[in-house]
C-alpha positions as CSV (number, residue, x, y, z in Angstrom):
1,X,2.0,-27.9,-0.8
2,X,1.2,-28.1,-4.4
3,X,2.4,-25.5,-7.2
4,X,-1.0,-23.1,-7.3
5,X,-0.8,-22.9,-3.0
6,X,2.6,-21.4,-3.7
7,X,1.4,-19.3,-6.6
8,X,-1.4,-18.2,-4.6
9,X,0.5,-17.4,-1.7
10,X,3.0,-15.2,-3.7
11,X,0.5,-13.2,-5.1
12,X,-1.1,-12.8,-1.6
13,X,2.1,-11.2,-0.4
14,X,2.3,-8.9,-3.7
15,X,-1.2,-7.9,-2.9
16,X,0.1,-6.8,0.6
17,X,3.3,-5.3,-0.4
18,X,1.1,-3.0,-2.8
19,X,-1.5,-1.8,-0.7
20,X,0.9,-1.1,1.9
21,X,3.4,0.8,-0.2
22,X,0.0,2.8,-1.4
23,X,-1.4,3.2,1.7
24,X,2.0,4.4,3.1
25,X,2.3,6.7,0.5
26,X,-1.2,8.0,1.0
27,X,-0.1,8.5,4.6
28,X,2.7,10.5,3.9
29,X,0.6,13.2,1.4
30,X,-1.6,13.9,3.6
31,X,1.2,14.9,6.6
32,X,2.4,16.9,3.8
33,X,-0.3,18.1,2.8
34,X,-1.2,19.3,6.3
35,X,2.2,20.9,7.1
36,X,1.7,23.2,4.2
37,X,-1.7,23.9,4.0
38,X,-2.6,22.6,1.1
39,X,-5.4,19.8,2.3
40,X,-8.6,20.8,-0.4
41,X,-10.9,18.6,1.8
C-alpha cells in the first residue's frame, strides 16, 4: 500500500465520520422538532 492509498483512505473515513455525525444530528432535530411542535415543513 503506497502513501496516497493511505491518505486516501483516511480521508474516506473523515468523509464518513462527518456525514454521519450530520446526518445523526439532522435525525435528532427533527425528533425534537416533532415532540414540540415546532416542524415549519
Amino acid at each position: 500500500m503506497t502513501w496516497w492509498q493511505i491518505i486516501l483512505i483516511v480521508l474516506v473515513i473523515i468523509l464518513l465520520a462527518v456525514m454521519l455525525a450530520i446526518w445523526a444530528k439532522a435525525q435528532a432535530y427533527r425528533r425534537d422538532a416533532e415532540e414540540h411542535g415546532d416542524l415549519d415543513g
